[in-house]
N, CA, C and O of each residue as an XYZ file, in Angstrom:
708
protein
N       0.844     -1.183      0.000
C       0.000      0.000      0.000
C       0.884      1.239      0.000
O       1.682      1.395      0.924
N       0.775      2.244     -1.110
C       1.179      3.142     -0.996
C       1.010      4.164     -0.050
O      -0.129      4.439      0.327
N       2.571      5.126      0.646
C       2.259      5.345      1.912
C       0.973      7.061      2.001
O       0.319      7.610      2.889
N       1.193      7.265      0.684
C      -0.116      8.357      0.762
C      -1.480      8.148      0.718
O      -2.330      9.036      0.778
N      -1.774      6.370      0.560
C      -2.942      6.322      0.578
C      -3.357      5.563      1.757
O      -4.070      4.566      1.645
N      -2.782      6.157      3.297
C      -2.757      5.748      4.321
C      -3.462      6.448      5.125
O      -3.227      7.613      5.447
N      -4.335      5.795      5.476
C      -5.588      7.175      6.114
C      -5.567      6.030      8.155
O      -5.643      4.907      8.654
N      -5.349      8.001      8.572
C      -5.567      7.653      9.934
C      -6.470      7.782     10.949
O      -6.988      8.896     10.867
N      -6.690      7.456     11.427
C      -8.230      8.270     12.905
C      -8.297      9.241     13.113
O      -7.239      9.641     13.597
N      -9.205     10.171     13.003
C      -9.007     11.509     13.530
C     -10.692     11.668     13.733
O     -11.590     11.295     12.978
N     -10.762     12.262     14.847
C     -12.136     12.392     15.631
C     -12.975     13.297     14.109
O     -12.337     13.980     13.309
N     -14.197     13.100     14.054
C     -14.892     14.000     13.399
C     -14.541     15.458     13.672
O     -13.493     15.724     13.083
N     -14.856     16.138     14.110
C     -14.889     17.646     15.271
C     -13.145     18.006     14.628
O     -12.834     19.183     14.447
N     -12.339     17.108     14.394
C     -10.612     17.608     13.994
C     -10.915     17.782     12.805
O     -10.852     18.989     12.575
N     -11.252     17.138     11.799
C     -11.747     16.586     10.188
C     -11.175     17.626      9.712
O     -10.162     17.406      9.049
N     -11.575     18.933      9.865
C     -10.946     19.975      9.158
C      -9.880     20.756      9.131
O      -9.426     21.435      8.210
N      -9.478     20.588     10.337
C      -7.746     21.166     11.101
C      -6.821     20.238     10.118
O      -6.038     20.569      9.228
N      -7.231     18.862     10.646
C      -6.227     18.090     10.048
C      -6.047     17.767      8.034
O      -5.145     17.585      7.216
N      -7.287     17.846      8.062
C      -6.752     17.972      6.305
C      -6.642     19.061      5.867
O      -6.578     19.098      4.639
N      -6.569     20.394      6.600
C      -6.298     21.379      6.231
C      -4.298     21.363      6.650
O      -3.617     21.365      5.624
N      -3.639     21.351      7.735
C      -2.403     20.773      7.863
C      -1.908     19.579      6.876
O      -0.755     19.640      6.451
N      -2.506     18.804      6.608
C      -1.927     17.704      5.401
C      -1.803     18.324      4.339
O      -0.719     18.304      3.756
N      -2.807     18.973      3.869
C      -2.776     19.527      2.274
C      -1.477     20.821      2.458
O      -0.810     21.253      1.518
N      -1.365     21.223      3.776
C      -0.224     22.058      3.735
C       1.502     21.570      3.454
O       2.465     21.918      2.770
N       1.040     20.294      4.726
C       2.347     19.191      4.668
C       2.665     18.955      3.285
O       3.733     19.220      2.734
N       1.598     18.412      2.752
C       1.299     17.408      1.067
C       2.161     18.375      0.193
O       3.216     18.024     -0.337
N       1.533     19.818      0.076
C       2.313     20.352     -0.588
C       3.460     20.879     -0.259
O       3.979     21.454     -1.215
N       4.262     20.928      1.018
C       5.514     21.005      1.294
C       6.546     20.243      0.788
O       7.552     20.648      0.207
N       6.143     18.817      1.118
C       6.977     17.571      1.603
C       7.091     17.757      0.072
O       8.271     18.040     -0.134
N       6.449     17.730     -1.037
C       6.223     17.734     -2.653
C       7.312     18.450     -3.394
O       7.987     18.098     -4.362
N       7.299     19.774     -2.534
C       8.327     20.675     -3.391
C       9.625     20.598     -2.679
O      10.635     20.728     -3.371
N       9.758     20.403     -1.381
C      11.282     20.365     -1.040
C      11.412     18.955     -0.594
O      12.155     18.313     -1.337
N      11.002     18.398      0.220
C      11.164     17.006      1.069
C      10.750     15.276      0.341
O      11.533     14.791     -0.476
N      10.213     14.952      0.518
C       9.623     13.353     -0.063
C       8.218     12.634      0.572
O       7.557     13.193      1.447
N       7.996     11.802      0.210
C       6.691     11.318      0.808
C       6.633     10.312      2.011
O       5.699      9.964      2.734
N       7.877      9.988      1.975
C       8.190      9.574      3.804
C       7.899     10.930      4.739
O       7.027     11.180      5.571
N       8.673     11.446      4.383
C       8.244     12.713      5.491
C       6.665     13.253      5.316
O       6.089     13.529      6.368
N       6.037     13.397      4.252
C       5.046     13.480      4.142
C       3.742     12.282      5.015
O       2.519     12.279      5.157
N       4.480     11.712      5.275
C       3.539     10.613      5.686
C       3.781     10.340      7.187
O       2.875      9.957      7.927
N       5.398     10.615      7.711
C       5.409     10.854      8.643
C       4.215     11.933      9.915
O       3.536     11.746     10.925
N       4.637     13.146      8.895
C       4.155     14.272      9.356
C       2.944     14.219      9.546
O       2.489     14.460     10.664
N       2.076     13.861      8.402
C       0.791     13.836      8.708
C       0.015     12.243      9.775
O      -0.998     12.236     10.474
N       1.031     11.059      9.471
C       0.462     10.309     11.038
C       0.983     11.567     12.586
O       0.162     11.714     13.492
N       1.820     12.030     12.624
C       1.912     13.131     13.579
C       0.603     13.968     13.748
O      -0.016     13.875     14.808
N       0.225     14.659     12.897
C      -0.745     15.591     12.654
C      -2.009     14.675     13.003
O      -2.973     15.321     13.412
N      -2.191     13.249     12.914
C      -3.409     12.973     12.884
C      -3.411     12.508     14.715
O      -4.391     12.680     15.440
N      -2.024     11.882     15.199
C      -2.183     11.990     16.711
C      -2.559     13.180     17.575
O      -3.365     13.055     18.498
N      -1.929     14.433     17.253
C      -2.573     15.739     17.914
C      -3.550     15.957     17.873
O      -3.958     16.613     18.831
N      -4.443     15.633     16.933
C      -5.497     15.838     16.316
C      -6.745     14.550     16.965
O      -7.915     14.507     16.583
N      -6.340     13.931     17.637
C      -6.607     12.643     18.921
C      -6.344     13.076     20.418
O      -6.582     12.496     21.477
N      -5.945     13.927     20.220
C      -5.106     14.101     21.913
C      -6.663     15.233     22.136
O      -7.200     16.010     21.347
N      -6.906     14.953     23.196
C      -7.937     15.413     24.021
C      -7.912     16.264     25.181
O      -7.771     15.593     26.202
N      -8.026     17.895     25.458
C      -8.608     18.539     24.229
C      -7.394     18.503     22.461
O      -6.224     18.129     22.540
N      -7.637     18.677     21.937
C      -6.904     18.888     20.669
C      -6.048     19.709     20.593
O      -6.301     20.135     19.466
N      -4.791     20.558     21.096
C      -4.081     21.735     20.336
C      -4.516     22.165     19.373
O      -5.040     23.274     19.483
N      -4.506     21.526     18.039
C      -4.817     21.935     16.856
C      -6.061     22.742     16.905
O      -6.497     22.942     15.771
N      -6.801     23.292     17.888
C      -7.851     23.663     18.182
C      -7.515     25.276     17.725
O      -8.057     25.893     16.808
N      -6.353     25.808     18.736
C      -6.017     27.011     18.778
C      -4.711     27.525     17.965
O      -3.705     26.896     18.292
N      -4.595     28.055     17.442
C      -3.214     28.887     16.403
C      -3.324     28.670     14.906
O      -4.185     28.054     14.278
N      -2.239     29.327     14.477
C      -2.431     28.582     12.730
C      -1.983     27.669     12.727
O      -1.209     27.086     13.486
N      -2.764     27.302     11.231
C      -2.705     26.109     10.833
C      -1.042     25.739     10.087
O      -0.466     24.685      9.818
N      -0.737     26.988      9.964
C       0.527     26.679      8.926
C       1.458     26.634      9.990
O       2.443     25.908      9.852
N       1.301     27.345     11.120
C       2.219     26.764     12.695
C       2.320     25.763     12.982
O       3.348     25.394     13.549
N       1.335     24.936     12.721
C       1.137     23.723     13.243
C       1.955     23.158     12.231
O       3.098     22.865     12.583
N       1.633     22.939     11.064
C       1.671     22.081     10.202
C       3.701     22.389      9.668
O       4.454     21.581      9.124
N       3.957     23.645     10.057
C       5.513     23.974     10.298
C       6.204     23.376     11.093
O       7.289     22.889     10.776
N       5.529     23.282     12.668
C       6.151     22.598     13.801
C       5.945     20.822     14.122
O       6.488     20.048     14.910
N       4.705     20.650     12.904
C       5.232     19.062     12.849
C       6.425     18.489     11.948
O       7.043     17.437     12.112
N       6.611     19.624     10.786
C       7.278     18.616      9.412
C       8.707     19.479     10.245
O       9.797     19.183      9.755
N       8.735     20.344     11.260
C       9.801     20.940     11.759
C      10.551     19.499     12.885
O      11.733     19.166     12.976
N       9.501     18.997     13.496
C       9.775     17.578     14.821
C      10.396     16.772     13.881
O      11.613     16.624     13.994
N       9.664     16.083     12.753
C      10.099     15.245     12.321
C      11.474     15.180     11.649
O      12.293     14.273     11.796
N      11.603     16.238     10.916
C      13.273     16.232     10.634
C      13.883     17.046     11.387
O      14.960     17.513     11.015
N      13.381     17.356     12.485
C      14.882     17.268     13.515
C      15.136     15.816     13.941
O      16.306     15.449     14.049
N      13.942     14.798     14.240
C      14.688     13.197     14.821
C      15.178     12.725     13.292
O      15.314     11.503     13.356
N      15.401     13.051     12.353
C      15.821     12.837     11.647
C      16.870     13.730     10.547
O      17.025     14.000      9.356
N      17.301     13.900     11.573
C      18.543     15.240     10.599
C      18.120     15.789      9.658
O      18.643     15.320      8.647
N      17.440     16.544      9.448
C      16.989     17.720      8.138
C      17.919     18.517      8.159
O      18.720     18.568      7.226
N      17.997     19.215      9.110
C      19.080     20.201      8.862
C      20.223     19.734      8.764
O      20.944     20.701      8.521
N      20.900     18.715      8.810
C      22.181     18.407      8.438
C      22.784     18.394      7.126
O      22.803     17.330      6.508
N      23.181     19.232      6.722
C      24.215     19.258      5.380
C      24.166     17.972      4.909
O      23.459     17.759      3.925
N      24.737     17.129      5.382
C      25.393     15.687      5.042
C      24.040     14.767      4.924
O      24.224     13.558      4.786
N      22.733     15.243      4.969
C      21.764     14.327      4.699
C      21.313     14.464      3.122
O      21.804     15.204      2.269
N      20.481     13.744      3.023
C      19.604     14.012      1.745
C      18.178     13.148      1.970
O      18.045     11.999      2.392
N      17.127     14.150      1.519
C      17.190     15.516      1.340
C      17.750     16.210      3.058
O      17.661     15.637      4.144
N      18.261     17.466      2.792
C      18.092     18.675      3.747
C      17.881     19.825      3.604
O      17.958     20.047      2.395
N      17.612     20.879      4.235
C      17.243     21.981      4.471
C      17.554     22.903      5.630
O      17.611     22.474      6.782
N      17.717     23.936      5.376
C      18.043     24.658      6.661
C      16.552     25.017      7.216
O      15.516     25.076      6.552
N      16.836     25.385      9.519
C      15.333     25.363      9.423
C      14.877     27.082      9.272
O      13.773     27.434      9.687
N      15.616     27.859      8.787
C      15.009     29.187      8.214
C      14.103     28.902      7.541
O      12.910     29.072      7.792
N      14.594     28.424      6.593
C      14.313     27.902      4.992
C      12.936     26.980      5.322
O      12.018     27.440      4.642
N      12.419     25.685      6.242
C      11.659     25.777      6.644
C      10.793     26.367      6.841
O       9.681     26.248      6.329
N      11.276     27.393      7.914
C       9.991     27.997      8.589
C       9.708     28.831      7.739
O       8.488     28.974      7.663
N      10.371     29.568      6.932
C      10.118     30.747      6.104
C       8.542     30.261      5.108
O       7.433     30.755      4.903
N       9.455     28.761      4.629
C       7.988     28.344      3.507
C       6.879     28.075      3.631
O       6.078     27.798      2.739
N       6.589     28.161      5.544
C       5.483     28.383      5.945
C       4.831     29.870      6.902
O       3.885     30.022      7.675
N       5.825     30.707      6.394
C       5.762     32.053      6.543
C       5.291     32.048      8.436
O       4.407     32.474      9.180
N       6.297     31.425      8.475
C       6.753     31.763     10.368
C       7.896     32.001     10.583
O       8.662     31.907      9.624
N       8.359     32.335     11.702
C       9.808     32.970     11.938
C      10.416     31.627     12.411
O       9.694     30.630     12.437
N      11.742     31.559     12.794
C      12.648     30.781     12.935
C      12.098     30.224     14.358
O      11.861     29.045     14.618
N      11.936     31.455     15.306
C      11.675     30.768     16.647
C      10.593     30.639     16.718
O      10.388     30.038     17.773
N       9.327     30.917     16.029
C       7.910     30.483     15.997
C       7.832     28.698     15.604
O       7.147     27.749     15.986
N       9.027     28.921     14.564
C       8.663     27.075     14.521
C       9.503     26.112     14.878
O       9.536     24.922     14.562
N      10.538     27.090     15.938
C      11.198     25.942     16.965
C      10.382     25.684     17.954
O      10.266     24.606     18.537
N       9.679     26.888     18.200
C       9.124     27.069     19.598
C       7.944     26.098     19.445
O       7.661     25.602     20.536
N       7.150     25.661     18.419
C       6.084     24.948     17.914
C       6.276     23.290     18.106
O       5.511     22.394     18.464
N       7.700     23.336     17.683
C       8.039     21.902     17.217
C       8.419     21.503     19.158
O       7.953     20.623     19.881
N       9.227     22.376     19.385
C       9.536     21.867     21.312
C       8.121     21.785     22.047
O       7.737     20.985     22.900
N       7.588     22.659     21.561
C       6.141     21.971     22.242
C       5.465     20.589     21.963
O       4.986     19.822     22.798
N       5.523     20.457     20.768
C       4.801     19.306     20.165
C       6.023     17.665     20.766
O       5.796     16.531     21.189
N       7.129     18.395     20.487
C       7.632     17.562     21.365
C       8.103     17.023     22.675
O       8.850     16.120     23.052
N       7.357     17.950     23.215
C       7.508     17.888     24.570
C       5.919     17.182     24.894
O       5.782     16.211     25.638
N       5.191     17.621     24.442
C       3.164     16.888     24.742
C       3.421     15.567     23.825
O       2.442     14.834     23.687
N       4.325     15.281     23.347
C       3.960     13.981     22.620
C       5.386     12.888     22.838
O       5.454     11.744     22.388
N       6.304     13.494     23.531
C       7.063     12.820     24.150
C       8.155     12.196     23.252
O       8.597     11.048     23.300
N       8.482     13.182     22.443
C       9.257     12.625     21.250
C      10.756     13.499     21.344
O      10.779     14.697     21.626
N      11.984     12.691     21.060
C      13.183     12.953     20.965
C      14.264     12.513     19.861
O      13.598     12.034     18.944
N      15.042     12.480     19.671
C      16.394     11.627     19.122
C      15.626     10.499     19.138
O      14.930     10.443     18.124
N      15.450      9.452     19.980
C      15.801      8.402     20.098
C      13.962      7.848     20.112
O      13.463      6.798     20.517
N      13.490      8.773     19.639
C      11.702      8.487     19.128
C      11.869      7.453     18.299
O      12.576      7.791     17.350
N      11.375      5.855     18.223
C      11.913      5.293     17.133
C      10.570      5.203     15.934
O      10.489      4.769     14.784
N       9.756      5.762     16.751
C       8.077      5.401     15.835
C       8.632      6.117     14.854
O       8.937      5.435     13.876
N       8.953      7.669     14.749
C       9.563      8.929     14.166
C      10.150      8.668     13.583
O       9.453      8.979     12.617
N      11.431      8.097     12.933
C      12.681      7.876     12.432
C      11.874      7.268     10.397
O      10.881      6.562     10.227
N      12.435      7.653      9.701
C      12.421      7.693      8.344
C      12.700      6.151      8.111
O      13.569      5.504      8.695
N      11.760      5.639      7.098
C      12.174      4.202      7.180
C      13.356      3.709      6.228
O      13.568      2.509      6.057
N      14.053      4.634      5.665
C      15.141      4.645      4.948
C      16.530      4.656      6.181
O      17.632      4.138      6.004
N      16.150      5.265      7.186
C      17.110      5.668      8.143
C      17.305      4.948      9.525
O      18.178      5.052     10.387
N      15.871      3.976      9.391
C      16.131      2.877     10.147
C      17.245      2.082     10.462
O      17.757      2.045     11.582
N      17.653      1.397      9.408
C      19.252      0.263      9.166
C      20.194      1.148     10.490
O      20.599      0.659     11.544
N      20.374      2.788      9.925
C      21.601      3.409      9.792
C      21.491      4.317     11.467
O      22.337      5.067     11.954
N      20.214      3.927     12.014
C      20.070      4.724     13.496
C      20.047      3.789     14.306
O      19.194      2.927     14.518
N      21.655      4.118     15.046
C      21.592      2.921     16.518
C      20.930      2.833     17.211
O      20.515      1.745     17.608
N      20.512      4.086     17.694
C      19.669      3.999     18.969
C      18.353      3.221     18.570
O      17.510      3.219     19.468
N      17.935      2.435     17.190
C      16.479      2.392     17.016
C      16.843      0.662     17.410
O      15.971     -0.203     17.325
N      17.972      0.429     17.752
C      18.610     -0.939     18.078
C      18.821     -0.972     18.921
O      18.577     -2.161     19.129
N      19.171     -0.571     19.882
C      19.538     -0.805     21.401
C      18.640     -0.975     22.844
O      17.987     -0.202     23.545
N      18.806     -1.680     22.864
C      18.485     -2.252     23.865
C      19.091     -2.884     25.404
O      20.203     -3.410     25.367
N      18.378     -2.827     26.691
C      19.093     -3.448     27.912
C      18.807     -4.860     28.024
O      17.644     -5.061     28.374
N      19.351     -5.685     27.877
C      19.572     -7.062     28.297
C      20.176     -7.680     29.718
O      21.362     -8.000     29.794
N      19.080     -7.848     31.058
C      20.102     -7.631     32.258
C      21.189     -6.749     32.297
O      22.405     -6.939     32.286
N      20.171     -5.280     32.365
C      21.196     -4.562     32.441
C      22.141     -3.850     31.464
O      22.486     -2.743     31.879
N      22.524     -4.114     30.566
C      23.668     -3.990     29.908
C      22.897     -3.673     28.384
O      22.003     -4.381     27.920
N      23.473     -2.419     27.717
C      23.136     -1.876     26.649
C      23.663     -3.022     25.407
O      24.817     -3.373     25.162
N      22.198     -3.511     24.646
C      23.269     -4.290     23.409
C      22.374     -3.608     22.117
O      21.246     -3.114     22.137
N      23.262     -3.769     21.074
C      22.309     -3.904     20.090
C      21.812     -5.032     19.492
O      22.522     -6.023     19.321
N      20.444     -4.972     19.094
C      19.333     -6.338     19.282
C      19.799     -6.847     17.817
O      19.407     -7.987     17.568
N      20.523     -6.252     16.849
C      20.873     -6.641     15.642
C      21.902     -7.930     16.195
O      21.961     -9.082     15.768
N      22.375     -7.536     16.869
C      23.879     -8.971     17.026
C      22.977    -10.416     18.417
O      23.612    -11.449     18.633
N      21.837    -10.234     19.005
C      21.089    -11.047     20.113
C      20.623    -12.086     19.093
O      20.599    -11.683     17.930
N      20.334    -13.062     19.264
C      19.613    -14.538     18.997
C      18.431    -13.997     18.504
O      17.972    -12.955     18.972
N      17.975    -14.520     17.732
C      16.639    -14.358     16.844
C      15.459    -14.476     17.434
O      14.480    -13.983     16.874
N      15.290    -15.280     18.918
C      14.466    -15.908     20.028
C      14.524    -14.263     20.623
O      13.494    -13.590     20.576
N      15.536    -13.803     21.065
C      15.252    -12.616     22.091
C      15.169    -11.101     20.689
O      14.904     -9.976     21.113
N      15.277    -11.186     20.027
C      14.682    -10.161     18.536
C      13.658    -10.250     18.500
O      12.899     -9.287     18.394
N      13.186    -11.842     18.603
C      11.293    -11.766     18.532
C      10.754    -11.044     19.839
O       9.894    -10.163     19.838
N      11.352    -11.524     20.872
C      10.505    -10.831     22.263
C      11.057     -9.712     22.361
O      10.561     -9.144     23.333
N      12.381     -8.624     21.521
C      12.032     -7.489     21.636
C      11.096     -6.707     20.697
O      10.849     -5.536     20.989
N      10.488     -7.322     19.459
C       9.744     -6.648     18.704
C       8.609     -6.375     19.150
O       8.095     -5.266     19.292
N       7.979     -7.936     19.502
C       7.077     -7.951     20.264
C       6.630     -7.022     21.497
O       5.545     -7.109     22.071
N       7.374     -6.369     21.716
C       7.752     -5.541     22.871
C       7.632     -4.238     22.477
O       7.401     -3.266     23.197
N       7.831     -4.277     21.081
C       7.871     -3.049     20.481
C       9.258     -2.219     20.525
O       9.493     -1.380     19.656
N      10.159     -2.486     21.564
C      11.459     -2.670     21.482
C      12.308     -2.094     20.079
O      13.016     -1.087     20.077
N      12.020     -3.098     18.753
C      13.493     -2.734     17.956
C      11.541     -2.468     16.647
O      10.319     -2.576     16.743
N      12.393     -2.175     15.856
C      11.472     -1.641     14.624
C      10.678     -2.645     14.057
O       9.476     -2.618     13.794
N      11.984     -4.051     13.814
C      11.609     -4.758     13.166
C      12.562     -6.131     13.023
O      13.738     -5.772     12.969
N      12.431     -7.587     12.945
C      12.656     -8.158     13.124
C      13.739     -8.535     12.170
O      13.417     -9.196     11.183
N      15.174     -8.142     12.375
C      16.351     -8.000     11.030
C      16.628    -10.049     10.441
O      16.536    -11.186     10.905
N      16.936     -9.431      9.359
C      17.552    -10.947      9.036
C      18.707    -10.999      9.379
O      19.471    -10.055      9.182
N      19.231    -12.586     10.212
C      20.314    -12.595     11.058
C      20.806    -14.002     10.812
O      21.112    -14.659     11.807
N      20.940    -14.629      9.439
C      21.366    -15.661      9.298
C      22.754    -15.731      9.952
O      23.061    -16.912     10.110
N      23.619    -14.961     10.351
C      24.477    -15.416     10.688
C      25.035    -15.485     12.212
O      26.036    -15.983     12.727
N      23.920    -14.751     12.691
C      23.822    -14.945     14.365
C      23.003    -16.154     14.573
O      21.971    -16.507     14.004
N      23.791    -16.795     15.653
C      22.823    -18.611     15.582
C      21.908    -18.387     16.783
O      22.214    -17.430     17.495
N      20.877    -19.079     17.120
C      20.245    -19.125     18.245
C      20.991    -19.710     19.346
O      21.651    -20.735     19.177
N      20.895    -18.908     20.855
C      21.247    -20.214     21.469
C      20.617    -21.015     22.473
O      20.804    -21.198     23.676
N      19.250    -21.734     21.010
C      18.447    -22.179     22.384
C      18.471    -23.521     23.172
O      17.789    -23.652     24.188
């Protein structure tokens, strides 16, 4: 299934906040970014848009819809030179005609009520999965491992767990059951 034709929950009473922020995202992610981020952003947009009372209730819409596609590529390096795509976040905020600290200040909120950081792994680009440790690591009694090099038996009970992203192929790590 293609990831734009991925439709999420959103209370009736949001219906219009939120596809009014998507069609903003939609056409962002279009002209500078990709449709991972596009799809990111708007499952983002459709959780706020769930959270009870709603944020999305009060401010603009292009704030909003700045300070989500702003969260998401910060856990995912946007602004880093060395990525692709990137962007500076002037350049950002500008294309949604907010100031620099209007859509930091947007995005630290959103990430602060939704509990998202670096090491957010729901967040992370599924291209950028492989290449982000932290979306691997894990405590095993204690002790930090990454779940890529553990037995295929304890990979299943961390997925299951919700733990690692996804269950890697590991033909060459043996079980040891």
């Amino acid at each position: 299934m293609p990831s734009n034709s991925k439709k999420y929950s959103v209370p009736n009473a949001m219906q219009y906040q939120y596809q009014e922020i998507c069609s903003i995202i939609d056409e962002f992610c279009s002209e500078k970014l990709n449709e991972d981020y596009s799809s990111l952003s708007k499952e983002l947009a459709a959780k706020l848009a769930r959270k009870r009372p709603s944020p999305l209730n009060s401010g603009r819409l292009y704030t909003w819809a700045c300070g989500i596609v702003y969260v998401i590529g910060s856990v995912n390096f946007l602004f880093d030179k060395s990525q692709s795509p990137h962007i500076k976040a002037a350049e950002l905020c500008a294309w949604f005609g907010v100031t620099t600290s209007t859509g930091s200040n947007k995005a630290n909120q959103i990430k602060k009520m939704m509990h998202i950081n670096q090491f957010s792994n729901e967040w992370i680009l599924p291209d950028l999965v492989d290449k982000h440790p932290m979306a691997w690591m894990i405590s095993v009694d204690g002790f930090i491992v990454d779940a890529r090099l553990l037995p295929t038996y304890l990979q299943e009970e961390a997925f299951r767990k919700g733990l690692i992203p996804y269950i890697p192929d590991n033909s060459a790590v043996e079980s040891n059951d």
